[in-house]
C-alpha positions in Angstrom: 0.0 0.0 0.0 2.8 2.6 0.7 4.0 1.6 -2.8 0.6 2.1 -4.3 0.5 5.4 -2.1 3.9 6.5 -3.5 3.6 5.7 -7.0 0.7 7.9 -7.1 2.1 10.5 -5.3 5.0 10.1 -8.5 2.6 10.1 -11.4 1.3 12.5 -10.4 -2.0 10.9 -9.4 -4.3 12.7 -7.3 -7.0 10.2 -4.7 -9.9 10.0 -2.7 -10.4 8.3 0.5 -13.9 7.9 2.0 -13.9 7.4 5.9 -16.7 5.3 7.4 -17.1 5.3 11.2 -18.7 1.4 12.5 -20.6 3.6 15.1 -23.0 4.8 12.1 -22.9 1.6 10.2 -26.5 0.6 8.6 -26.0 -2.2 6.1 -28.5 -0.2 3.7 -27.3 3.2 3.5 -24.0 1.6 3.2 -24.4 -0.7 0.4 -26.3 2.8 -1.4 -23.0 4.2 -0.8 -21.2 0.9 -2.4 -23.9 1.2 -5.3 -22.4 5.3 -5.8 -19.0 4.3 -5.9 -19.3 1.9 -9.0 -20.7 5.2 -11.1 -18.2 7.3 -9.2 -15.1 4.9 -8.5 -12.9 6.0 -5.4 -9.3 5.1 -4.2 -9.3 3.7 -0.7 -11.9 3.0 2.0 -11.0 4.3 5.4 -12.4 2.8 8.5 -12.2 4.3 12.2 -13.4 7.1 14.2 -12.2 8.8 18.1 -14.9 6.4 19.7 -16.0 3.4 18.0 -18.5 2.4 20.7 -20.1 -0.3 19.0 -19.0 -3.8 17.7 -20.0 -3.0 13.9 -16.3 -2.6 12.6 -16.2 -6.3 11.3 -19.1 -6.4 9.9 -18.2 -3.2 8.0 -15.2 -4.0 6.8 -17.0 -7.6 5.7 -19.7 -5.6 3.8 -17.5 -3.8 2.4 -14.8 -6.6 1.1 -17.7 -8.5 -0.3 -19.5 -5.7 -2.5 -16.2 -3.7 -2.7 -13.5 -6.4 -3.2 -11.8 -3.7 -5.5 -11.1 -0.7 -3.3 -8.5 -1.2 -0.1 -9.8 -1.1 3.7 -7.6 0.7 5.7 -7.5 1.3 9.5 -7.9 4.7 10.8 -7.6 3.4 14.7 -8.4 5.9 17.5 -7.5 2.7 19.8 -4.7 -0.3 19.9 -8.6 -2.6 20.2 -9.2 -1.4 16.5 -6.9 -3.8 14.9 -8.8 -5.8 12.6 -7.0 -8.3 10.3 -10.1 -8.4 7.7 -8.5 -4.9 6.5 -5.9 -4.8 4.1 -3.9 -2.5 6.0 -3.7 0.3 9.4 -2.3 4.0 9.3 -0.4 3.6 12.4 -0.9 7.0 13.4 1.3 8.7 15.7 -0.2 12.2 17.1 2.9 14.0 16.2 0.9 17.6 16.5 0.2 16.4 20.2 2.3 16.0 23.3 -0.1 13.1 24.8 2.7 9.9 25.0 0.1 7.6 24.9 -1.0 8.5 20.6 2.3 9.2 20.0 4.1 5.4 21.3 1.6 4.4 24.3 -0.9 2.7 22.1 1.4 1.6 19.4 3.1 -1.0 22.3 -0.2 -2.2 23.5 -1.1 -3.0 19.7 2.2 -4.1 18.3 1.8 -7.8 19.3 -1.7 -7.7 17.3 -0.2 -6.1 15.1 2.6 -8.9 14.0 0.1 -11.3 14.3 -2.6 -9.5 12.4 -0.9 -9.5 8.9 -2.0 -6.3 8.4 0.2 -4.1 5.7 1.4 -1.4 8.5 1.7 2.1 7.2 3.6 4.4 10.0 1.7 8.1 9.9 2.4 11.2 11.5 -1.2 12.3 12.4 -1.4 16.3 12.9 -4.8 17.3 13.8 -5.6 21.5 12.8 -7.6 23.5 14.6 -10.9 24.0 12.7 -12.6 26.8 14.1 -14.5 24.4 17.1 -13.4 21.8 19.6 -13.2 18.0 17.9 -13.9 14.9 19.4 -10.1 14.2 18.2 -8.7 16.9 20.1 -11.3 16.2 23.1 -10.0 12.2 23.6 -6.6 13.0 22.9 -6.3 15.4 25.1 -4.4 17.5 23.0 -4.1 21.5 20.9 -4.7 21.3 17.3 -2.2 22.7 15.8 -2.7 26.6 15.0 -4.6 27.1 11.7 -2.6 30.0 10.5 1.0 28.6 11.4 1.6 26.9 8.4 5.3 26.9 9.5 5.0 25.4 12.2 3.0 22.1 10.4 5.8 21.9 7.7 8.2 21.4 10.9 6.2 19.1 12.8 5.9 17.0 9.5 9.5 17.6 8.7 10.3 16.1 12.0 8.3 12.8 11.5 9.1 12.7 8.3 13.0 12.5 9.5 11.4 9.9 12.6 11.1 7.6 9.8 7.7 8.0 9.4 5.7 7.2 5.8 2.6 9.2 5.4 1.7 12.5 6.6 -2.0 13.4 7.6 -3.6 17.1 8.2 -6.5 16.8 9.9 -9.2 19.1 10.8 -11.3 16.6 12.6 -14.3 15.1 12.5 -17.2 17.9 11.9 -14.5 20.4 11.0 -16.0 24.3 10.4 -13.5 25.2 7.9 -10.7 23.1 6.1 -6.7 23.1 6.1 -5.7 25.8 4.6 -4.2 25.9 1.1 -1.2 27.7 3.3 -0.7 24.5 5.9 -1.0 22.1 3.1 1.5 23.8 0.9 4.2 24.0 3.5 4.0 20.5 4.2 4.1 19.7 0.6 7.1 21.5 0.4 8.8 20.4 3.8 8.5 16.8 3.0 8.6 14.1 0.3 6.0 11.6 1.9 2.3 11.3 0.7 0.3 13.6 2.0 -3.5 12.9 2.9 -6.0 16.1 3.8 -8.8 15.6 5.6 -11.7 17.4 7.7 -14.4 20.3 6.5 -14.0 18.8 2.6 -17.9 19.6 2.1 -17.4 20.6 -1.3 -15.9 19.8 -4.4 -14.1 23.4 -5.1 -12.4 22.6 -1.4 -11.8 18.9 -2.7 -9.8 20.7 -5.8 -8.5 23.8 -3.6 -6.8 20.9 -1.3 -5.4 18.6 -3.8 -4.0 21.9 -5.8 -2.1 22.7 -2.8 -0.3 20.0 -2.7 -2.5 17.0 -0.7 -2.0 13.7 -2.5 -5.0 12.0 -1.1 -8.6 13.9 0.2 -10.5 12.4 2.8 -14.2 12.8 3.1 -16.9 11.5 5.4 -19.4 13.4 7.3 -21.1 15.7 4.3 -21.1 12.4 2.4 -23.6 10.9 5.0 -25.5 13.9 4.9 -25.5 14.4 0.8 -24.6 11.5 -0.8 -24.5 13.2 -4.1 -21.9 14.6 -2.7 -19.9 11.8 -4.0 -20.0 12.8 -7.7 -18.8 16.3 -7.2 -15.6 15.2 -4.8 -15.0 12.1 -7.7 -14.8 15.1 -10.3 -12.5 17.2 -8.2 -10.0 14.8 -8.2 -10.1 13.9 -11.5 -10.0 17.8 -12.3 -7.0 18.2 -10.0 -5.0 15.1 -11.4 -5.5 16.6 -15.1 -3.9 20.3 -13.7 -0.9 17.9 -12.2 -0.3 16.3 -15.3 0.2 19.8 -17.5 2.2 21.3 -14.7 
């Protein structure tokens, strides 16, 4: 998967990531969702959320493997009790924006044994969560700041810093229910401070902030929340992406 993720990143490819949290699971909306993405193909399913209460996460990710065999499941775990090894892989996120020990190493020990055993394709992230204009349940559980939403230096460095920790990925986040997005700024620093992929998520409610983020430099957009809302929403974030790989390509 960090192959897949990096050959994209070098072609030039721009992708979309749709994040489902098992707390709202219902087999029918979902499988309307699965029925959208055949007209409007996407990249990578991502599955997790800062709670995950319930015990729907398997039968998610089996839903989704059986309707969906085409499109990766990836982890997105808030906890080291998310580890599922139906998945075809886990952003081992490390909240590198944060100063909480536990999401930055505490976790990853209490899941590493499941982890070796689990198969899983592991994909080491540094996880910076943005402030987005109002408290997230991100920020709330792990107890930490967002980073500042207009210190785009200050992002490139923490993602310079895990970049040079040895870790993979980098991931802006506004957060779950995010008022406003990354800015273009943030994401553009990062781009530039780092060679890693780069995945955007958080207050991507429309496809002209779908293109604005992928312009800036994100490699991969996450979207979740309006999608649940607007379903249609779909087609216009689809078409953003294939808008913004077509401006990479004549660069």
């Amino acid at each position: 998967m960090l192959d897949t993720l990096a050959g994209l990143r070098l072609r030039g490819r721009k992708a979309l990531a749709v994040l489902l949290d098992p707390d709202d699971f219902e087999p029918a909306r979902l499988r309307q969702l699965l029925h959208l993405t055949q007209q409007h193909p996407i990249d990578f399913f991502l599955v997790g959320g800062s709670l995950v209460l319930t015990e729907h996460q398997a039968a998610l990710i089996a839903l989704l493997k059986a309707e969906a065999p085409q499109v990766p499941v990836l982890l997105f775990p808030s906890h080291a009790l998310h580890v599922d090894p139906s998945a075809d892989g886990i952003l081992l996120l490390s909240l590198i924006s944060g100063r909480n020990p536990d999401f930055l190493i505490g976790q990853h020990i209490v899941a590493a044994p499941r982890l070796r055993q689990s198969g899983l394709q592991v994909l080491p992230t540094g996880y910076m969560l943005v402030d987005s204009g109002r408290p997230t349940t991100a920020s709330y559980i792990s107890g930490t700041a967002p980073l500042p939403h207009d210190k785009p230096s200050i992002a490139a460095a923490t993602a310079m810093a895990g970049e040079q920790l040895g870790l993979r990925l980098m991931y802006l986040d506004g957060g779950s229910g995010a008022q406003h997005p990354v800015s273009a700024a943030m994401i553009s620093a990062v781009r530039a401070a780092v060679d890693t992929p780069l995945i955007v998520g958080g207050g991507l409610n429309s496809g002209e902030k779908v293109y604005a983020a992928l312009a800036a430099g994100a490699d991969v957009v996450v979207v979740g929340n309006h999608l649940e809302r607007d379903p249609g929403f779909l087609a216009d974030a689809v078409a953003a992406v294939r808008e913004a790989t077509i401006g990479q390509s004549v660069k």
